[in-house]
Structure formats: structure tokens, C-alpha cells
N, C-alpha and C positions, 0 to 999 in steps of 0.2 A: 576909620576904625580898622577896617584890614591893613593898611600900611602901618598903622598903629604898632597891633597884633606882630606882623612882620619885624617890625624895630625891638620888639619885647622878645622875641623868637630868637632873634641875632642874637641878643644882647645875651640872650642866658645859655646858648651855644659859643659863644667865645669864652665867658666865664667858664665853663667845662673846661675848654682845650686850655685856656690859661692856667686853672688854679691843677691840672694832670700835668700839663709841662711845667710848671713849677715845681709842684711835688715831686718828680721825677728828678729834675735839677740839682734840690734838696735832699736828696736821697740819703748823703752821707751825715747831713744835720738831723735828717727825721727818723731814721731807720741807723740805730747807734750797731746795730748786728751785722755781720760778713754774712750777704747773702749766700758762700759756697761752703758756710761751715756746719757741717755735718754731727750731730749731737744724736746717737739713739737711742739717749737716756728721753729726748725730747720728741718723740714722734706720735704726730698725731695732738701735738696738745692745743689745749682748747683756748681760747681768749684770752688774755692778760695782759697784765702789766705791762711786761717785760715781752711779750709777743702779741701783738694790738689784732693781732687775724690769725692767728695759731700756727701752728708749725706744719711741714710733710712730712711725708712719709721717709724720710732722712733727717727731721727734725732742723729742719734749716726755717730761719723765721719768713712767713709769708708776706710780709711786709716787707721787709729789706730786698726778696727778689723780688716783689711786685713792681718796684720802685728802681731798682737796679733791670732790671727786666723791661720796665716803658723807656727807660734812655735806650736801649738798645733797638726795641721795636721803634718807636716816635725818631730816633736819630737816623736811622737806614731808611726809612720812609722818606722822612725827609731830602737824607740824601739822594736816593734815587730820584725823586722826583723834582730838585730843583734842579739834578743835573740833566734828565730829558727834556724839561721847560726849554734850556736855556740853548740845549743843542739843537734839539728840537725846532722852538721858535727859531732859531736864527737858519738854521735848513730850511725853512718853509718861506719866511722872507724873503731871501737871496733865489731860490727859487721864482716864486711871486714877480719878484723885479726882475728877473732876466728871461721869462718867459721861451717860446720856442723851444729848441731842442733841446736845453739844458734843461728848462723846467718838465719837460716830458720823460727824461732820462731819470729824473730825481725821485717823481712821484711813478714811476714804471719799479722801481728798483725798490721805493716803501711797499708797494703794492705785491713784489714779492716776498719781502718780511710779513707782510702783512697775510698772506694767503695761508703761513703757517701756523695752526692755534697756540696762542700764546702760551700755554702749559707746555705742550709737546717741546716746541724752540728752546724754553729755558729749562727742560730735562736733558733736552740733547748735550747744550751749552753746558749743562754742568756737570754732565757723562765724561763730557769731553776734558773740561778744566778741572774737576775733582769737586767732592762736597766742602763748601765753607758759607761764613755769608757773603764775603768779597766777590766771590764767583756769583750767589745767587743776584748779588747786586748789578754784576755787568751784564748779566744773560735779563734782568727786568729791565736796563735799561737800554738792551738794544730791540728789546720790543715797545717799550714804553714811549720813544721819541717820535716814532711813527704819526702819533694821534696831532702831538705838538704842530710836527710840522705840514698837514694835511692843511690843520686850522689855520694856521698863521699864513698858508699860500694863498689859501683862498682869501682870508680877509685881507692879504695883502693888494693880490690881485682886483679886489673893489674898492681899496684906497686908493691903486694909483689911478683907477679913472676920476677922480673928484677932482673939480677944477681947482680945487688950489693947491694939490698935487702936480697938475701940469702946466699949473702957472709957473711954479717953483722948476720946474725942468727946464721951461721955457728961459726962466730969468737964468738959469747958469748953473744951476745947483749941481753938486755930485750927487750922484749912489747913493754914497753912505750917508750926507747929511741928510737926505730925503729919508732915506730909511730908520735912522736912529729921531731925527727932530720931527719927524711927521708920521712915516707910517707907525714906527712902535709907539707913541704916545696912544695912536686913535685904536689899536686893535689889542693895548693892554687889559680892559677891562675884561675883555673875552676870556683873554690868554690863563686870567688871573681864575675866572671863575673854573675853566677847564684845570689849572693846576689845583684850585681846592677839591673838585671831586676826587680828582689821579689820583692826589696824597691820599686820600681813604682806601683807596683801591690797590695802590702798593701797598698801605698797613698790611691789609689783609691777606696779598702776596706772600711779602715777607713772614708773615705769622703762620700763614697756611705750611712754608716751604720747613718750617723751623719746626710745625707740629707734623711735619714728613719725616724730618730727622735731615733737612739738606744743607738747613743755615745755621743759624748761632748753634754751636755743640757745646755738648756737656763739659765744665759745670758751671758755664757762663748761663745767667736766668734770659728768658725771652718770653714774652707773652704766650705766642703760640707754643711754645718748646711747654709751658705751662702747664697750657690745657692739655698735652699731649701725654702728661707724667700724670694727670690726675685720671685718663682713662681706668686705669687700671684700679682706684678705689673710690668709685662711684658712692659711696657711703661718706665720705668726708667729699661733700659739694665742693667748700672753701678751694680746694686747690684747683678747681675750674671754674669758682662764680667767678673768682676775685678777678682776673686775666679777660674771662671772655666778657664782662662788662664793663672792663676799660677799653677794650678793644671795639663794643657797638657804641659806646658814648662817644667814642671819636669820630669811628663812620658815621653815626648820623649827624652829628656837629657838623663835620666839616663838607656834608650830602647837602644839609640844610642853608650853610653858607654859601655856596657852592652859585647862587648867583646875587647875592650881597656886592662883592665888590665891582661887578658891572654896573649894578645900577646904581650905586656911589660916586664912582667914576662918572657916569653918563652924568649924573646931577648936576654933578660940580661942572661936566663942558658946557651944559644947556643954561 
């Protein structure tokens, strides 16, 4: 019954994330309006037709940024996060397999990224490079790779003791066939449930950084840039429900997911 429950849980958690990345995809078929065009004949209006969630406070249809606005939140999310996966994991492996002083020097040197709170580093970073989202992107992702390859050292480092790890060294193998045909098969499932939480956790980065005024700028729409314009007229909800619960449907979708694909994985090897 609880694995049941579990399957029914997933199931209606990816339905979320699908039918929002869809829609966001769709954006220019769903949403027939220029999220940045300004009308203040139209401000403020209420539900219709021709505006399906109403208008801001600029008379720009809340639809078309909403939509125009998750490609931009959901796409940098993404981006940031499959690109510390990937750096990440592969720093933590190669690490893992070479042990000694090279792997003492690698996890010494994350450990001092690491010692600095990750808010403070990507202020500094983008003191330094100026406000954009490109900048807010590279300054999350040189904090964000840290975690990646913590993980993937350490499970690397308990793959190679399993004996048909050292059978395969023993019979001739290279490095890198060891590591791409054996260790990353057996420590993907991990890797996979740690990248579904990060991706919720960078949304919210990037949204946070954007409702500061650091990432996406005006008058490109962004979720957090959203909720950040609807402060100001607490009276019309709309211009902060619409953004801030697409933005928790995600985090909890993908919190909830978060270890699905391990134990999918682990099924199908058992």
C-alpha cells in the first residue's frame, strides 16, 4: 500500500513538472500576447478572454509573462544545474580514483568554497562581474559543484573497493573504462536523486536573485522578478499568486522526486 501511495505521489509530481514545462514551451501558441508590451489603457484588469489571469500594473497580460517568465526561471535552473552535475560529478570521480595527494588537494580546495556561505560568494561574484543572469549563473555554479563532487568521491571511493571493481583492474582495464562502464553506471542513481533536489534549490536561487533585482532585468518577465513587482500592490494578489505557486509546485515536485530515480535504478540492477 505505501509503495502504492509512493507510485501515485510520483506519478502526479511529474504530471506537474510536465504539463508547467510544457506550457512554458507553448508559451508563444498559448499566450497569443507580447509579455513586455505595455498597454495603460489595461492596468489592473480583471479575468478575460482575451487576458485569461489579468493584467499588471503596466497592463502587460499575466499570462504571457507567466509563461514567458518559467522558460526563463525552469531554463537557468536547469542550466545551472546540469552544468555542476556534470562538472561536479566528474571532479569527484577522478578525484575518488586517484586518491592520495591529488584527492586530498581537490576536496581541501572545495572545502574552501565551501567554508564561504553560498549567498555572501555569489554577491561577491557578482559585485565583481556586474548584475546580469549570466553572471548570477556562473557565481551558482561555482558554488553549486562542490556538493556534486563531495558525493560522487565518496561513492566513488566505495566502488572501487567491490571486488569486481578490482577484478577489472586486476584483468587490464584502464581508468577511464573503469570509471565511465563501472563506477558511473553504479553511483548514477545517487547522482540523479541529488541533481533532482539541487534543481529545486537553484529555482529558488535564481528566483530569489531576480526578486533582488541581480538576474533576469527589466522588461524580460522571470518568476521571482514577478513576485518582486507585485510587492508594491498587495491589493491585486494575482501578480504574486500566479509566479509564487508555480514556483512551490516545482520545489515540492521535484523535493518529492528527489529519491524516485534511485530507487528505480536500484530495481531494475536487483
Amino acid at each position: 500500500m505505501r509503495k502504492a501511495g509512493r507510485k501515485v505521489t510520483a506519478a502526479c509530481c511529474i504530471a506537474c513538472l510536465a504539463f508547467l514545462a510544457a506550457a512554458c514551451l507553448l508559451a508563444p501558441v498559448l499566450a497569443s500576447c507580447d509579455p513586455n508590451l505595455v498597454d495603460p489603457t489595461m492596468k489592473f484588469a480583471e479575468m478575460s478572454r482575451e487576458h485569461p489571469l489579468g493584467t499588471d500594473y503596466l497592463g502587460r497580460d499575466l499570462l504571457a509573462r507567466l509563461l514567458w517568465g518559467g522558460r526563463n526561471t525552469l531554463g537557468y535552473a536547469a542550466a545551472v544545474t546540469a552544468a555542476a552535475a556534470v562538472i561536479g560529478t566528474g571532479i569527484g570521480m577522478i578525484s575518488g580514483f586517484l586518491g592520495g595527494t591529488a584527492d586530498s588537494l581537490i576536496m581541501k580546495g572545495s572545502d574552501v568554497l565551501r567554508a564561504f556561505p553560498g549567498v555572501v560568494l555569489v554577491l561577491i561574484i557578482v559585485s565583481i562581474l556586474g548584475v546580469g543572469i549570466g553572471n548570477v549563473c556562473i557565481a551558482l555554479l561555482l558554488t553549486r559543484w562542490i556538493w556534486y563532487a563531495r558525493m560522487a568521491r565518496n561513492l566513488t571511493r566505495e566502488e572501487l573497493s567491490r571486488p569486481s571493481i578490482l577484478a577489472s583492474r586486476l584483468a587490464g582495464s584502464g581508468w577511464s573504462a573503469i570509471l565511465i562502464h563501472h563506477v558511473f553506471p553504479a553511483i548514477l542513481p545517487q547522482m540523479l536523486s541529488v541533481l533532482s533536489i539541487d534543481f529545486g534549490g537553484a529555482l529558488l536561487s535564481i528566483s530569489g536573485y531576480s526578486f533582488l533585482g541581480l538576474g533576469i532585468l527589466p522588461p524580460e518577465p522571470e518568476w521571482g522578478m514577478m513576485i518582486s513587482d507585485g510587492r508594491s500592490y498587495m491589493d491585486k494578489p494575482g501578480m504574486m499568486f500566479w509566479p509564487g505557486i508555480c514556483i512551490l509546485l516545482v520545489v515540492i515536485s521535484v523535493n518529492v522526486l528527489g529519491d524516485q530515480p534511485r530507487d528505480l535504478l536500484e530495481e531494475k540492477r536487483t
